[in-house]
C-alpha positions in Angstrom: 9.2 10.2 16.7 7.0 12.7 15.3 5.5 12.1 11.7 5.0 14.6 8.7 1.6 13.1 8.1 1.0 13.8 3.7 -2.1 16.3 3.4 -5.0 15.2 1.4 -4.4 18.1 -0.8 -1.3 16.1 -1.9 -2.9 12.8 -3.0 -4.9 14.5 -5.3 -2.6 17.1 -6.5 -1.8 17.6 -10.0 1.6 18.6 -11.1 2.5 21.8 -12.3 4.8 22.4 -15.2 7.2 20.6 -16.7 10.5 20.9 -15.5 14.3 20.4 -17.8 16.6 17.4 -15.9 19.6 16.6 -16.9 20.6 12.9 -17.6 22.2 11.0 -14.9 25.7 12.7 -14.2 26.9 10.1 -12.1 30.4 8.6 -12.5 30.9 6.3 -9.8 28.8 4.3 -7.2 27.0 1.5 -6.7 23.2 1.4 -6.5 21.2 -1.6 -4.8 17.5 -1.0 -4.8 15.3 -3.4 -2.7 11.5 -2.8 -2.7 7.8 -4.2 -3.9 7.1 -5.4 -7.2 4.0 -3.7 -9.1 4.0 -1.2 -12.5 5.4 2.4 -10.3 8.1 0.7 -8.7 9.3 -1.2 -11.7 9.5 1.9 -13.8 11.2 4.2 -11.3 13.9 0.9 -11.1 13.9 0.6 -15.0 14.5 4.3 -15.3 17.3 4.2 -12.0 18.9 1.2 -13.9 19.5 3.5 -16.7 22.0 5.4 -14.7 24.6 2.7 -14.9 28.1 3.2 -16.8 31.4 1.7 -16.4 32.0 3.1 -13.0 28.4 2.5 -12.0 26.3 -0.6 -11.2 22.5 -0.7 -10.6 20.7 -3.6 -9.5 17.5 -4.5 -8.3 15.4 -6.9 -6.0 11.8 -6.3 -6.5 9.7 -8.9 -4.8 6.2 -9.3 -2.8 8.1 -10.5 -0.1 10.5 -7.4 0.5 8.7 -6.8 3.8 10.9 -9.9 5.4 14.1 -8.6 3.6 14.3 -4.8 4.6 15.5 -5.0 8.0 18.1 -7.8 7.5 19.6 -5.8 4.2 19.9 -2.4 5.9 21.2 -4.4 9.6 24.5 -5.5 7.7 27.3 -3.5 7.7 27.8 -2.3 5.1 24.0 -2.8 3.9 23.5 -4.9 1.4 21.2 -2.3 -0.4 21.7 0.9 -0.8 18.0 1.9 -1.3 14.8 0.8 0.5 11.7 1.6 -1.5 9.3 1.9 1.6 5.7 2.7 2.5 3.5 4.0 5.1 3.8 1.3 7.6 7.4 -0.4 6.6 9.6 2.6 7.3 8.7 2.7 10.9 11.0 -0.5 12.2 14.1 0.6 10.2 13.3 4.6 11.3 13.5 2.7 15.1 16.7 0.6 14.1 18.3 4.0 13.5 19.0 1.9 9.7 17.9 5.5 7.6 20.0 8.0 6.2 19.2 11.6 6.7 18.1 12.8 3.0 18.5 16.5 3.8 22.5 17.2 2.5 21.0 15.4 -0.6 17.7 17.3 -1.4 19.9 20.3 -1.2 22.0 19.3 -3.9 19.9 17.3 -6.4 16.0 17.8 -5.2 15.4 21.3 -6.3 12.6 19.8 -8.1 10.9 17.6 -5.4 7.3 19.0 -4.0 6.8 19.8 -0.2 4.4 16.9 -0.2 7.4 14.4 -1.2 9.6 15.0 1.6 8.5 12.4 4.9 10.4 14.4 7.5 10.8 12.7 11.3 12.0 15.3 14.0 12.4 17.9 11.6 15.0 15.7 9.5 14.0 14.5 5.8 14.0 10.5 6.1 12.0 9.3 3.0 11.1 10.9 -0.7 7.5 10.0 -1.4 6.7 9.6 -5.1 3.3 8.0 -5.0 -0.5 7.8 -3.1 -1.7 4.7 -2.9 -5.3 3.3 -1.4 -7.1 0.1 -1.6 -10.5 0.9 -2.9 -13.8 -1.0 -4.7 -13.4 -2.2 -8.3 -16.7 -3.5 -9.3 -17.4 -5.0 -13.0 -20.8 -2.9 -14.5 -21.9 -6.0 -17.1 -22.2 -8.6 -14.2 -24.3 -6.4 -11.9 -26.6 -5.3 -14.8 -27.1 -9.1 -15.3 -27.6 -9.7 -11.7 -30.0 -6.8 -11.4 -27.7 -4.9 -8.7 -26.9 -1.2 -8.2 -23.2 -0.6 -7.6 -22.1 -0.7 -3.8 -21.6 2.4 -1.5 -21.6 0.1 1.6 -19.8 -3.4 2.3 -23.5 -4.4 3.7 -24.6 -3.3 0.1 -21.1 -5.5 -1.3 -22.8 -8.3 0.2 -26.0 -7.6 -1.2 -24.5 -7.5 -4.8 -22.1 -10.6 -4.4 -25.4 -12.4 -3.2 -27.5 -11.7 -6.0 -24.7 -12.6 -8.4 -24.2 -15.8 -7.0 -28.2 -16.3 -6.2 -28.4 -15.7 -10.8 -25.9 -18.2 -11.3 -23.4 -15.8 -13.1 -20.8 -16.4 -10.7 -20.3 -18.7 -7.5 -17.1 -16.8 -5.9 -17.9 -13.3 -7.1 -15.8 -11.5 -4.7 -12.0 -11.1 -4.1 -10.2 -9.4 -1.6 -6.4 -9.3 -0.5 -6.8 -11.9 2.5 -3.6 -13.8 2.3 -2.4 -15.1 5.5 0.0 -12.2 7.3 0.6 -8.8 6.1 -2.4 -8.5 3.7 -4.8 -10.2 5.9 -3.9 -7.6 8.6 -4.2 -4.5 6.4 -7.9 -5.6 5.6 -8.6 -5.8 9.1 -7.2 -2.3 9.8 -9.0 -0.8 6.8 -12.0 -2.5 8.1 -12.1 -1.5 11.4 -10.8 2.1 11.1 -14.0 2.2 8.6 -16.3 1.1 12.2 -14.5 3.7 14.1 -12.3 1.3 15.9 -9.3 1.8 17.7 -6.1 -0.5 17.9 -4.7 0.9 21.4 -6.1 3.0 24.8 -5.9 6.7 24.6 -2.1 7.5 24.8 -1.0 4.4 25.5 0.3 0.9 23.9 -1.9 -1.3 25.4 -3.9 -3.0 22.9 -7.8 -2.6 22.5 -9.2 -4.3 19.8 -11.0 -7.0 22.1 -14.5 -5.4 22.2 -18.1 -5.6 20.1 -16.1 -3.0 17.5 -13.7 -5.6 16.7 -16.4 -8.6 16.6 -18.2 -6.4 14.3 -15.3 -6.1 12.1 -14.3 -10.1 12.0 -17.8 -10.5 11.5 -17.8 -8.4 8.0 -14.7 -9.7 7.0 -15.7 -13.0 7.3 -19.4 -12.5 5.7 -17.0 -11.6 2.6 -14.5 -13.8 2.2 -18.0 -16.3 2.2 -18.2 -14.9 -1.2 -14.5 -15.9 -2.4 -13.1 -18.7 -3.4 -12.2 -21.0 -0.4 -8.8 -20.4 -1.0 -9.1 -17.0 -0.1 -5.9 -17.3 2.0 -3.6 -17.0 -0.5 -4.9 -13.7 -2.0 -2.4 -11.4 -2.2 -2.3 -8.4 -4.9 -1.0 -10.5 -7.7 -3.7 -13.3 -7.1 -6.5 -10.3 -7.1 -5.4 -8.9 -10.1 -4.9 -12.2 -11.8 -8.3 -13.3 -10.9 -9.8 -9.9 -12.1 -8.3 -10.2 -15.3 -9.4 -13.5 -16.0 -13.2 -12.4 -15.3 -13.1 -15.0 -12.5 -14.4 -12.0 -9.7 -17.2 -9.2 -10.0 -16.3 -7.0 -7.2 -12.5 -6.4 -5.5 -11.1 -4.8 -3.2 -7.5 -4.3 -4.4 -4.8 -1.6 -4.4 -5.5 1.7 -6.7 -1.6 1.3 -7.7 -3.1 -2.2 -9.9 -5.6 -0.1 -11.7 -3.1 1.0 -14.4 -2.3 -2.2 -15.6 -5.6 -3.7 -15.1 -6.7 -1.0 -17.5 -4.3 -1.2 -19.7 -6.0 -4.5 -21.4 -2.9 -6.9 -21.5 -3.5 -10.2 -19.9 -7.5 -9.4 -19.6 -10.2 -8.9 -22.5 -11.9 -5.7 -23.9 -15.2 -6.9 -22.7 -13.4 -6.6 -19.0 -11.7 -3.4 -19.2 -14.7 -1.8 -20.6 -17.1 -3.0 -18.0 -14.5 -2.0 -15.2 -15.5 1.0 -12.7 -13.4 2.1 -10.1 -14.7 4.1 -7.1 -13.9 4.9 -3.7 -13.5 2.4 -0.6 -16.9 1.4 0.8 -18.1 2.5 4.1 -19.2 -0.3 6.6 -21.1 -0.2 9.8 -23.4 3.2 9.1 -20.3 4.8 9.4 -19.1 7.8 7.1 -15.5 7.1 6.4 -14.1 5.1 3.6 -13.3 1.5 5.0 -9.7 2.1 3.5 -6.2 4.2 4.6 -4.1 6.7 2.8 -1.0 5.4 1.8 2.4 6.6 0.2 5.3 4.7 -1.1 8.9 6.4 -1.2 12.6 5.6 -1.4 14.8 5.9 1.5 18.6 5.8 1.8 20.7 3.4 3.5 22.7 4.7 6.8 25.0 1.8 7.0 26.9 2.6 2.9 29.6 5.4 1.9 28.6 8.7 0.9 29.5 8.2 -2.7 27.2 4.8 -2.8 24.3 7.1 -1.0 25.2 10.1 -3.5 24.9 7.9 -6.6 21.6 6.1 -5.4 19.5 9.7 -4.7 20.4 10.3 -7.9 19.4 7.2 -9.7 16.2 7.3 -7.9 15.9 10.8 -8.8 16.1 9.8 -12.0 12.8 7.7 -11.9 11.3 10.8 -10.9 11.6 12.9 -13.9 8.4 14.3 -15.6 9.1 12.7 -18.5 9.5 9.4 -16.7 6.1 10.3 -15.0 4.4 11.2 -18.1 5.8 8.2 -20.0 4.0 6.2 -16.9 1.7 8.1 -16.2 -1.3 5.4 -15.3 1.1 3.2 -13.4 0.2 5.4 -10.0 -1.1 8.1 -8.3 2.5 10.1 -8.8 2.7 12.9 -6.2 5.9 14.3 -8.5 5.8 16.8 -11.6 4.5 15.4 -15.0 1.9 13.5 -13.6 -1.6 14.1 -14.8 -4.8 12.5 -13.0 -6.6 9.6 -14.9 -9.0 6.9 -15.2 -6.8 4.7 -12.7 -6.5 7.2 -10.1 -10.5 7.7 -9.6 -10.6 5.3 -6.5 -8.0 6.6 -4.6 -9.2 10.3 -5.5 -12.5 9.5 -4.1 -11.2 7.6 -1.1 -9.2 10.6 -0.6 -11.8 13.1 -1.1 -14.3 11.1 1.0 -12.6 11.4 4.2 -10.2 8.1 4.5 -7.9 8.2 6.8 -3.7 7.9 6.7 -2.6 4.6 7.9 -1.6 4.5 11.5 2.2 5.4 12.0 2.4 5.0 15.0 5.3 2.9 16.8 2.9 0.3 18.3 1.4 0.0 14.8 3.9 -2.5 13.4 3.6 -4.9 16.3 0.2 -5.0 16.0 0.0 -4.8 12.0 1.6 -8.7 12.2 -0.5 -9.9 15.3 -3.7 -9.8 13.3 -1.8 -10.9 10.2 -0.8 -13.8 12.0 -3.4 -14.3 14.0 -7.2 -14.4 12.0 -7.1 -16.8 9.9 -9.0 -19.7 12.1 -11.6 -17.2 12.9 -12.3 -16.9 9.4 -12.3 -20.6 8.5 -14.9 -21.1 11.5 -12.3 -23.2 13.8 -12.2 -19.7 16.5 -15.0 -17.5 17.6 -14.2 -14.3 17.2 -13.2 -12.9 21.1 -10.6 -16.0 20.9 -9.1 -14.3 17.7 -8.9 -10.9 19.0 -7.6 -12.3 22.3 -4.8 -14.3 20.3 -4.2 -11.2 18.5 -3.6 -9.0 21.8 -1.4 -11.7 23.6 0.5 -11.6 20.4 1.1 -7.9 20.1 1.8 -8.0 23.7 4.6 -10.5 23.6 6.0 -8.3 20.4 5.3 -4.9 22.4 7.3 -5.7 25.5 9.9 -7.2 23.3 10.5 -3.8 21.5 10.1 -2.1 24.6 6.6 -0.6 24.5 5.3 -2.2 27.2 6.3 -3.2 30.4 
């Protein structure tokens, strides 16, 4: 498989002009949309549900746990949803099911308006419509390291610094928050950590895993020197917890997801003392290394292989209809939008300066999701002191080997 990697350019594109859509025009269909659950993807599924009539029903399944769901709805026959909102790393196993619809026929018809950078192509076909950039990046609260006497953090070393001296005034005990929760989360952290040290997760054109090695210490070792800083129940942080615990002025500095900065902005379920003392900047370097300790991310819908060609017809054009400028506009802050009508704000400034600093795409490699869940799975005694580190890492690799040779990557 060979993947259209997105350009930098396109993350921090702005649109051009505004272009006229029509409404719906669908008259039949059925429309299941399955996907994640934050501010973009609710309001391209609010504006997709507005599609429905008589002869057409939308419905929707938006939930943190869509990860576990995708494979088993698209498996059936005929899928159970007609639309997988995907990312990055989660369109790899249903690209190497064979459970995607080419999107080609349909971007002829109804995506005049798309941009180059929107259309994920895989061997030359169109498999996935991108509609937003997406990073995990520092937020940081101004107020709380002015009272601890701190300048904000470039580094993680100088993260550590900062959580330390807030905890050292007696401001805050569990200053810092990151998305740690046991599995997925816990393994993106790892990734974003260790691409930041120059690390790599396999040998030179190969499958075998190679994270067993002073680079991957290193990274446990950081990761672990934070989460000191959290609340012991660090395990269970995923991006809901984070922004939760941001909101209620419980943490000083997060990493969390840029596509949370809208809504953390937007004041509701925080206070104006928070919002105001906010900043949001790019992902910290770690190690003395130069790139951001992050990866470049894009979320996009795809279309079920296993439904009619009416049900496919009907959902591209419901989910086209989340992509209208004035849908966009009208949610603007929500994401980094890589489609027309979206203009750059205050909530896009991490992921901008991620992007700008040199972070690199998330892996898509075959290998990658294999390996994705092994750490997931597989770091959690390290960081509550039960595992040295080389055990971890060696758990992790035994684990990714066992998952490898299943899927046919290794012998």
């Amino acid at each position: 498989m060979k993947f259209k990697k997105l350009l930098i350019a396109a993350v921090i594109a702005v649109a051009g002009g505004q272009v006229a859509y029509a409404s719906c025009g669908i008259t039949s269909g059925n429309v299941s949309i399955i996907g994640n659950d934050f501010p973009a993807i609710q309001a391209m599924a609010t504006a997709a549900k507005a599609c429905a009539t008589t002869g057409v029903t939308v419905s929707t399944n938006l939930t943190t746990e869509h990860e576990k769901l995708h494979r088993a709805s698209l498996s059936a026959n005929p899928a159970r949803n007609t639309v997988s909102i995907v990312a990055t790393s989660s369109i790899v196993p249903l690209l190497q099911d064979g459970l995607l619809r080419p999107l080609d026929d349909l971007v002829a018809k109804y995506g005049q308006n798309l941009r180059p950078s929107q259309l994920i192509k895989i061997d030359g076909k169109v498999m996935a419509i991108a509609f937003m950039s997406n990073s995990q990046h520092l937020f940081y609260r101004s107020d709380v390291l002015a009272k601890a006497g701190v300048q904000p953090p470039k580094t993680y070393e100088e993260v550590l610094v900062a959580a330390k001296a807030i905890r050292t005034a007696g401001i805050m005990q569990h200053p810092f928050a990151m998305n740690t929760k046991t599995g997925w989360n816990l393994g993106e952290e790892f990734i974003n950590m260790h691409l930041g040290m120059g690390g790599r997760f396999f040998k030179a054109g190969t499958a075998e895993p190679s994270i067993n090695d002073d680079v991957g210490v290193k990274t446990l070792t950081m990761l672990k020197d934070l989460v000191a800083y959290s609340n012991p129940d660090f395990l269970t942080y995923d991006s809901n917890a984070t922004q939760a615990l941001w909101e209620s002025g419980r943490v000083a500095i997060a990493t969390m997801w840029g596509s949370r900065a809208g809504a953390i902005l937007d004041g509701k379920g925080s206070t104006p003392e928070i919002v105001k003392a906010t900043a949001l900047v790019g992902a910290p370097t770690v190690g003395g290394g130069a790139t951001p300790a992050t990866t470049l991310w894009w979320d996009g819908f795809t279309i079920a292989k296993n439904i009619s060609n009416a049900d496919a017809e009907a959902s591209f054009r419901a989910m086209m209809n989340g992509l209208t400028p004035a849908n966009v506009a009208a949610n603007n802050d929500a994401a980094v939008w890589l489609a027309n009508g979206y203009t750059p704000g205050a909530a896009a400034r991490g992921v901008i300066a991620s992007a700008q600093a040199g972070a690199k795409p998330y892996p898509m490699e075959p290998a990658m999701d294999a390996m994705h869940t092994a750490l997931g799975n597989n770091l959690s005694a390290f960081l509550q002191g039960s595992k040295p580190a080389r055990q971890a890492l060696s758990d992790v690799e035994a684990a990714y080997r066992t998952a490898a040779k299943a899927k046919g990557l290794l012998q």
